[in-house]
C-alpha positions as CSV (number, residue, x, y, z in Angstrom):
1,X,87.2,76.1,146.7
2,X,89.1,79.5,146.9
3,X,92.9,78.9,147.8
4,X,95.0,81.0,150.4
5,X,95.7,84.5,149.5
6,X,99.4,85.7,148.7
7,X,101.4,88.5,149.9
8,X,103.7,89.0,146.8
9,X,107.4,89.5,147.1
10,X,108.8,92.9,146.8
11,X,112.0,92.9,144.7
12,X,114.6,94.5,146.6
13,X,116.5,95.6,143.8
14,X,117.6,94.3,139.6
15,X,116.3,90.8,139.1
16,X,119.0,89.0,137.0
17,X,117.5,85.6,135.8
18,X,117.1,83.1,133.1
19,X,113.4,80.7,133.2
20,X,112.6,77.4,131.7
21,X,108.9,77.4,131.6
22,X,106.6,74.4,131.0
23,X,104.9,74.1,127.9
24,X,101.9,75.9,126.3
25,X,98.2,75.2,127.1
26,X,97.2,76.2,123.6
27,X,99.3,73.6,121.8
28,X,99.0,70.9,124.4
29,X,95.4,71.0,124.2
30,X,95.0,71.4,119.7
31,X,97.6,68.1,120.3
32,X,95.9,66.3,122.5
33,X,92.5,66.4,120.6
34,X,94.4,65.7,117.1
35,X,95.9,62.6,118.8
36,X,92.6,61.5,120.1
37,X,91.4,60.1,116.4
38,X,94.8,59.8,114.6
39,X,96.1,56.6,113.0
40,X,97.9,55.4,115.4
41,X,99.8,56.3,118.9
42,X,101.1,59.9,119.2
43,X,104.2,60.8,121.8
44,X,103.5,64.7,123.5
45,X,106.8,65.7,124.7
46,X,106.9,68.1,127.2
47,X,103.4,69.1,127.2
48,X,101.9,71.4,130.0
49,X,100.3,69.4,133.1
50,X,97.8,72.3,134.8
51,X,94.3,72.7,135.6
52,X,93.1,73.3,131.7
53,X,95.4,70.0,130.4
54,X,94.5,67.9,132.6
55,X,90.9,68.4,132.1
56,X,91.1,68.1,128.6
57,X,93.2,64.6,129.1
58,X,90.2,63.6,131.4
59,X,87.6,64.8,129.0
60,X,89.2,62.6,126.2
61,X,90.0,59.5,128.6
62,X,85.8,60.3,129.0
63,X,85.6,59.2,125.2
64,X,87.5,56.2,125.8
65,X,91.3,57.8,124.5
66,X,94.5,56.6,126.4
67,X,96.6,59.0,127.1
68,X,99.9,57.5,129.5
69,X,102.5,58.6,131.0
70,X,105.9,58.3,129.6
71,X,109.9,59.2,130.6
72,X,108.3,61.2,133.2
73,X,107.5,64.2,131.3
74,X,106.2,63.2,128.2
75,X,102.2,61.7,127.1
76,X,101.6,59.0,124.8
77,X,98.3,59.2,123.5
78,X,96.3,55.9,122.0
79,X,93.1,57.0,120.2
80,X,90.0,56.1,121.6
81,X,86.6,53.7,120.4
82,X,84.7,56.8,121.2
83,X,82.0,55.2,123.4
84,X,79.3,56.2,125.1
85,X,77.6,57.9,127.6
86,X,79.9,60.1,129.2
87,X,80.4,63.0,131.3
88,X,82.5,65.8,130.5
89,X,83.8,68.2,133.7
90,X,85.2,71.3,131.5
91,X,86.1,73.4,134.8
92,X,86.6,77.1,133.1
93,X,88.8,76.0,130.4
94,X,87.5,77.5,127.0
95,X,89.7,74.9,124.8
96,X,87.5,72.2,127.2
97,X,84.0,73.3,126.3
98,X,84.5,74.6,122.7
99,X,87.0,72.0,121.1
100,X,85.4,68.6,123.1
101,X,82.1,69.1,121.8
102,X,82.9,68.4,117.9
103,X,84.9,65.4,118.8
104,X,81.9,64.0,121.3
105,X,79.8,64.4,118.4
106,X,81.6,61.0,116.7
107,X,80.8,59.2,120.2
108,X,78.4,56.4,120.4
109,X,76.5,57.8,122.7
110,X,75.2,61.2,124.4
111,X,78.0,63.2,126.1
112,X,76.9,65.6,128.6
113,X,78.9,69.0,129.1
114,X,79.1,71.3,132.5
115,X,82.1,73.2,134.3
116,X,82.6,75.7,136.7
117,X,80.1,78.6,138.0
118,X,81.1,80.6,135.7
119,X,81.6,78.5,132.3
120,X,78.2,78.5,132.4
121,X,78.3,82.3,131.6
122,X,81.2,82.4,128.4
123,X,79.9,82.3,124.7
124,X,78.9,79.1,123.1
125,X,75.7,80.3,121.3
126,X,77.7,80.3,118.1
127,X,79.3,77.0,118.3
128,X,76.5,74.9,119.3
129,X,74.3,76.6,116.5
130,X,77.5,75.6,114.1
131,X,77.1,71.9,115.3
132,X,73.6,71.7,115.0
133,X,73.9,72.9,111.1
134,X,76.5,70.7,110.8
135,X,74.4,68.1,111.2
136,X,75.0,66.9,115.2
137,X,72.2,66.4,117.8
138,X,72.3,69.0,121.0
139,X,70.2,69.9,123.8
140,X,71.2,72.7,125.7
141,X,67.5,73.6,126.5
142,X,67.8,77.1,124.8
143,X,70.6,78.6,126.5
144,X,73.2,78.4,124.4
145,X,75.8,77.6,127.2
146,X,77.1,75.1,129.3
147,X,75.6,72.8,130.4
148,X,74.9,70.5,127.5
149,X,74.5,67.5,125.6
150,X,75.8,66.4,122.9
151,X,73.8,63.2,120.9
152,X,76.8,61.5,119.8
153,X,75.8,59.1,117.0
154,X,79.3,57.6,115.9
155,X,79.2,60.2,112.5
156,X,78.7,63.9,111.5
157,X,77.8,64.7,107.7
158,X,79.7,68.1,108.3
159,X,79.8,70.8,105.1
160,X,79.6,74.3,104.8
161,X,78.4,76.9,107.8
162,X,78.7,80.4,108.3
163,X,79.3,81.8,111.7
164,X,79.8,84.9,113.8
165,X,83.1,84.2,115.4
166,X,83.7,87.9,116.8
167,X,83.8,86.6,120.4
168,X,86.0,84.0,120.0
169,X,88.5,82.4,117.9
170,X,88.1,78.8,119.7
171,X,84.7,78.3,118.0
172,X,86.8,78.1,114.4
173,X,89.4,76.3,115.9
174,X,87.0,73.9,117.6
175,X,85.1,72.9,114.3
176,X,88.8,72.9,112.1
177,X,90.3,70.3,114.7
178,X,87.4,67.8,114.2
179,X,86.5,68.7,111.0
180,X,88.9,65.9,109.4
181,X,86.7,63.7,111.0
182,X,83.5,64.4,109.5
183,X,81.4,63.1,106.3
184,X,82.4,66.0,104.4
185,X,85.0,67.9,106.1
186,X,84.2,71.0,106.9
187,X,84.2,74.4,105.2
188,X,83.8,77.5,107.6
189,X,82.7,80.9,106.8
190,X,83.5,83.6,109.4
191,X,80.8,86.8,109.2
192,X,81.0,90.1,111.5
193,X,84.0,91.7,113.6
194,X,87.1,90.5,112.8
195,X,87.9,87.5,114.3
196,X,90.2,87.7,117.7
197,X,93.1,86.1,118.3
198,X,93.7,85.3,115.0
199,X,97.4,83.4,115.9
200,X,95.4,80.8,117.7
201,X,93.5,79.9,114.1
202,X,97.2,80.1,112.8
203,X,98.3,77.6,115.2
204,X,95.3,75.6,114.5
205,X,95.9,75.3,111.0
206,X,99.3,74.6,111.3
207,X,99.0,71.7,114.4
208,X,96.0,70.5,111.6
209,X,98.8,70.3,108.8
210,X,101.6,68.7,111.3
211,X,99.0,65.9,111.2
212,X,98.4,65.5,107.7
213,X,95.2,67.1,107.5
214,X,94.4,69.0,104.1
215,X,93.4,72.6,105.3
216,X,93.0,75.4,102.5
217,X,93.0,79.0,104.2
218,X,93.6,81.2,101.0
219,X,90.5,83.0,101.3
220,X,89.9,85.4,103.7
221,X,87.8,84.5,106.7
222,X,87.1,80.9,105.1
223,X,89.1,78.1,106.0
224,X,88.1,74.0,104.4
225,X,89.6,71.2,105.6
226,X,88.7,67.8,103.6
227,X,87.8,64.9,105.4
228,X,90.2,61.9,106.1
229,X,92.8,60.3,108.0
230,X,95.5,61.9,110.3
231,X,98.7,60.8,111.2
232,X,100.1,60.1,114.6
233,X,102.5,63.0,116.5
234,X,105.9,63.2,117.4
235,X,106.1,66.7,118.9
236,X,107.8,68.9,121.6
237,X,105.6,71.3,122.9
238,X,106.6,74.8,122.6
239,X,107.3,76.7,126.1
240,X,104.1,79.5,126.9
241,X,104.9,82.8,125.9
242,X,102.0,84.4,127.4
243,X,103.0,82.4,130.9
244,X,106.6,84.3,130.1
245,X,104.8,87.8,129.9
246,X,104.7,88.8,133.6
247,X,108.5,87.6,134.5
248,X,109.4,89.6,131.7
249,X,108.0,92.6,132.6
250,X,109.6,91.7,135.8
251,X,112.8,93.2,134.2
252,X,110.9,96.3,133.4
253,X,109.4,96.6,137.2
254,X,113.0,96.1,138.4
255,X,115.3,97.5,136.3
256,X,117.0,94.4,135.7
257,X,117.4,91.5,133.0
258,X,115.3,88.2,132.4
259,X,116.2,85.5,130.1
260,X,113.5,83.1,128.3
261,X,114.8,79.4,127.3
262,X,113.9,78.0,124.5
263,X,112.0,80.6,123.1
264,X,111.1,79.5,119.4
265,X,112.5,80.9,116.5
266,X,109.4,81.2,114.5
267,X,105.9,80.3,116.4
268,X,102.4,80.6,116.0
269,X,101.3,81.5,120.0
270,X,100.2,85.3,120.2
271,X,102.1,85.8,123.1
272,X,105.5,85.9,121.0
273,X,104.0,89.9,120.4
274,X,105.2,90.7,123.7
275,X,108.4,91.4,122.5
276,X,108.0,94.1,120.3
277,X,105.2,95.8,123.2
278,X,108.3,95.6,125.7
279,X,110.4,97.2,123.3
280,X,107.9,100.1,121.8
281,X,107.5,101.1,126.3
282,X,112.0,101.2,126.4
283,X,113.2,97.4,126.8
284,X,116.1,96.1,125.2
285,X,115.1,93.1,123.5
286,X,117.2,90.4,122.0
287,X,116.3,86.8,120.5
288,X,119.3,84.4,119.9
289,X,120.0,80.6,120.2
290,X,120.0,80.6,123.7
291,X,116.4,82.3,124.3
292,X,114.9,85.6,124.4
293,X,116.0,88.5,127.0
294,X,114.7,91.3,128.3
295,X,116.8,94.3,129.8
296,X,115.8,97.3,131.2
297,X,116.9,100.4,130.3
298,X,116.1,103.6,132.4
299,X,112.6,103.0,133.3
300,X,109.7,102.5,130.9
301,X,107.3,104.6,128.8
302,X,103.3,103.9,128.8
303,X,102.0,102.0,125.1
304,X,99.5,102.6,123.1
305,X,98.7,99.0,121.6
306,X,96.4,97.1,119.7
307,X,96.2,93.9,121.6
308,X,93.0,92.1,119.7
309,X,95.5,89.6,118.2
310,X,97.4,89.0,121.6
311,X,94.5,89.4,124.2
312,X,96.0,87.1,126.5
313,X,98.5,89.6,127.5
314,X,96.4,92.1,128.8
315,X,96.4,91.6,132.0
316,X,100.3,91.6,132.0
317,X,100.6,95.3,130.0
318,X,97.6,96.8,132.2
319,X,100.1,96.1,135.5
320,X,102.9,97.5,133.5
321,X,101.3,100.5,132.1
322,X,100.2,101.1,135.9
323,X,104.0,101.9,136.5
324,X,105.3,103.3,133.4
325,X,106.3,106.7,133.0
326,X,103.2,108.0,131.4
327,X,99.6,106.9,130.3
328,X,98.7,104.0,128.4
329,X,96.0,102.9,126.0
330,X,95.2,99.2,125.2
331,X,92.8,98.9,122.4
332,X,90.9,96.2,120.3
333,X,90.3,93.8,123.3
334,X,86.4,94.1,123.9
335,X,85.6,90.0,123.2
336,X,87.8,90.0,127.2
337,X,85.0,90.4,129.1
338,X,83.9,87.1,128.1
339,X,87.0,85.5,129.3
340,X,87.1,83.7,132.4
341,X,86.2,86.8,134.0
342,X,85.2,90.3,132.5
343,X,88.8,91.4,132.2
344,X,88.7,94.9,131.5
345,X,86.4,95.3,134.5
346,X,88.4,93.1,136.6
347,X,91.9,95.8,135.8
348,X,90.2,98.6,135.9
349,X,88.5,98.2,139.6
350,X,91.6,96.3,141.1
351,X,94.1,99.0,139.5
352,X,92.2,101.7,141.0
353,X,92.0,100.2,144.3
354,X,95.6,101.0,144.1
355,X,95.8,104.0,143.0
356,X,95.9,103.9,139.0
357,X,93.3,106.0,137.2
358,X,91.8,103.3,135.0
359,X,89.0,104.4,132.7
360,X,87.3,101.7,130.7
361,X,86.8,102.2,126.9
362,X,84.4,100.1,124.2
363,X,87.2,97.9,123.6
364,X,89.8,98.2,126.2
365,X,91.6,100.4,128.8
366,X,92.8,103.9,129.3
367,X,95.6,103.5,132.0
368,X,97.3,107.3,134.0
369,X,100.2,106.1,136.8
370,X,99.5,106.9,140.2
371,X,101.8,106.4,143.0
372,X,99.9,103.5,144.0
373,X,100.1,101.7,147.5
374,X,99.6,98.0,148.9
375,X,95.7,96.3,148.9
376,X,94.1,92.9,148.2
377,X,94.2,92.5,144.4
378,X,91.0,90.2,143.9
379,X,91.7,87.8,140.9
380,X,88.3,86.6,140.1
381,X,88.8,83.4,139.9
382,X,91.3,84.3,136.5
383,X,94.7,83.0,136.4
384,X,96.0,86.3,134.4
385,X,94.6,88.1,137.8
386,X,97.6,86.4,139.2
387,X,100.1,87.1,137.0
388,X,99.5,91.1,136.5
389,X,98.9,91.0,140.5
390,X,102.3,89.3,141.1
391,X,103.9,92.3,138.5
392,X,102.1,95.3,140.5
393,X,103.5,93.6,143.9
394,X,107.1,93.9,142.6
395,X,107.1,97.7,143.0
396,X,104.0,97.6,146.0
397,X,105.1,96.1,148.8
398,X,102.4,94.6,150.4
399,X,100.2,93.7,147.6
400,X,98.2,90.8,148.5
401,X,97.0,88.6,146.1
402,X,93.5,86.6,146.5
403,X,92.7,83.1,145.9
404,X,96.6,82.6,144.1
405,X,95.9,78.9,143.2
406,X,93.8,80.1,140.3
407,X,97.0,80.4,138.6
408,X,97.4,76.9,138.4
409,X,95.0,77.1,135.1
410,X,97.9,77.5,133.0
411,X,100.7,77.9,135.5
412,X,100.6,75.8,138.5
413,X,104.4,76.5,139.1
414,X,104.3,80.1,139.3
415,X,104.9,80.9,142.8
416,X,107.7,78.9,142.7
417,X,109.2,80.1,139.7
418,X,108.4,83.9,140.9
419,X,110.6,83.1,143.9
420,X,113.4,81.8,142.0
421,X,113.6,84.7,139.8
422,X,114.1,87.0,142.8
423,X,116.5,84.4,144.1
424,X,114.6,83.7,147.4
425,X,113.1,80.5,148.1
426,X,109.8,80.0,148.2
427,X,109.5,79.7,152.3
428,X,110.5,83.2,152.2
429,X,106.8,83.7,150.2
430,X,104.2,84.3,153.1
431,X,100.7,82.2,152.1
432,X,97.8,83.3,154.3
């Protein structure tokens, strides 16, 4: 059910503040399903708790995994006897309904997959096909989308497959994560456009490796990982960096400064490439011991930036190019539209209804600044609606944002954290 709009808060002048965000969704979730067949008890510190975790703890708690509680902020995860039947709710988290699936298919038992509305619409043909030559039962009547069901039969005989992974990186990272796991391990050729988002296979690998697994990724667009045991995890969970995008740019909008904690030295998350895109449109960017900071200079140029590594930022540099000082091109992001909502469709009509000239391209957006003046920015049910929304309504008063609670996908905290860094509390924020 849609929650209450939000009229976003105007800054009324420099924002000057330093953010301790909650972990990433990304790592949190490759963690949570290498800890659901590891050799013992893993310990998640600090990992995320919003809409997309959570599922993804119920989905494995589905398959008979413990996952508890601990020191109040921390998971301890006991691996599961991977019964069966079960039913898995993946909502509209992509890491859900890509990365369960291989795991389900060591269940005894079927496992049945569905989610939200519009799950039922994102990519999957390639994955399932994967599965099935893999050697794994699954009836999905044709479709190729959710729902599904997986015929778990307690072992996979795995080996080579060859797949088209242009629209997504999950469906490599979903096969690598399990593929320890299987019979044979798994060896996995990629064929077509070049794979998106390649940082999240990155992280993939390297979670894979922090567990022991044997992963070879020498050869381009090939990765094998050889079957056996993993270890149990000791590991603190990196803060977001694409859930650090928007109140960074808030130091752009504002002409002030923004502090990071915690930001990692060296990291694998995609969203770390938002520091040299701030930089390239006129920030002053600096990474030291004590986090990463943003500072604005004397207002910001428009970018033209190849974002088909980093596509979860889009939203974030569309709202920004809408009030730079000169037009913007965002390339290379065409696999968006199958996100959780078409996302270069989504900009483009919400930025014009404000008064940008948005022109879509085959694989991203042309963005000319407009003065642009307050309206309902419609979020489609995406939580990076929110976040480039929130950005625009900075320098809008008046914006109002629809259905804000989406945000709580990846973010549930955002209002209240968007309040703090303008130093207001958040009754001052007006909820409709």
């Amino acid at each position: 059910m849609p929650s209450p709009d939000w009229t976003c808060p105007a800054a009324d002048g420099p924002v000057a503040a330093i953010i301790d965000l909650p972990g990433s969704k990304s790592l949190t979730n490759r963690f949570l399903v290498l800890a659901a067949r590891a050799g013992g008890v893993s310990r998640l510190r600090l990992p995320l708790r919003s809409r997309d975790t959570l599922l993804m703890a119920q989905a494995l708690r589905g398959l008979g995994v413990g996952i508890e509680d601990v020191d109040g902020d921390d998971w301890l995860v006991t691996p599961g006897d991977f019964g069966g039947p079960a039913e898995i709710d993946c909502g509209l988290a992509g890491t859900v309904m890509r990365f369960v699936p291989p795991l389900a298919a060591l269940a005894r038992g079927p496992v049945r997959f569905d989610g939200d509305p519009h799950a039922r619409t994102r990519p999957m043909g390639p994955a399932l096909e994967a599965l099935r030559h893999l050697g794994v039962d699954l009836d999905d009547d044709g479709r190729g989308a959710l729902p599904f069901t997986v015929g778990g039969t307690g072992a996979v005989r795995g080996g080579d497959v060859t797949l088209d992974a242009s629209a997504s990186s999950q469906f490599i990272s979903a096969l690598l994560l399990s593929a320890p796991h299987y019979d044979q391990g798994v060896t996995i050729h990629h064929e077509g456009q070049p794979v998106p988002s390649q940082p999240h296979i990155d992280m993939t690998v390297e979670a894979l490796r922090d567990a022991g697994a044997d992963v070879d990724d020498t050869e381009a667009d090939t990765w094998r990982v050889e079957p056996g045991p993993l270890n149990p995890l000791d590991v603190q969970i990196e803060p977001d960096l694409s859930n650090a995008a928007p109140f960074l740019a808030a130091a752009l909008v504002t002409g002030g400064k923004v502090r990071i904690s915690s930001w990692p030295q060296h990291t694998t998350q995609a969203g770390d490439e938002i520091r040299d895109i701030l930089d390239e449109m006129g920030a002053d960017v600096s990474l030291g011991r004590d986090g990463l900071t943003v500072s604005a200079v004397d207002g910001f140029s428009g970018v033209d930036v190849d974002l088909h590594d980093a596509s979860e930022l889009t939203p974030v540099v569309a709202a920004l190019a809408a009030l730079a000082q000169g037009p913007s091109l965002i390339r290379g992001v065409a696999h968006i539209r199958g996100h959780e909502t078409d996302r270069l469709a989504a900009l483009a009509r919400e930025l014009n209804a404000l008064g940008a000239t948005v022109t879509e391209t085959a694989d991203g957006l042309h963005i000319v600044p407009r003065p642009l003046s307050a309206t309902t920015f419609h979020t489609y049910g995406d939580h990076r609606m929110v976040m480039a929304g929130a950005v625009i309504g900075l320098a809008v008063p008046g914006v109002v944002i629809e259905d804000v609670g989406t945000v709580a996908k990846t973010l549930p905290t955002f209002t209240e954290l968007w309040f703090g860094m303008l130093g207001r509390p958040l009754a001052q924020g007006r909820i409709a």
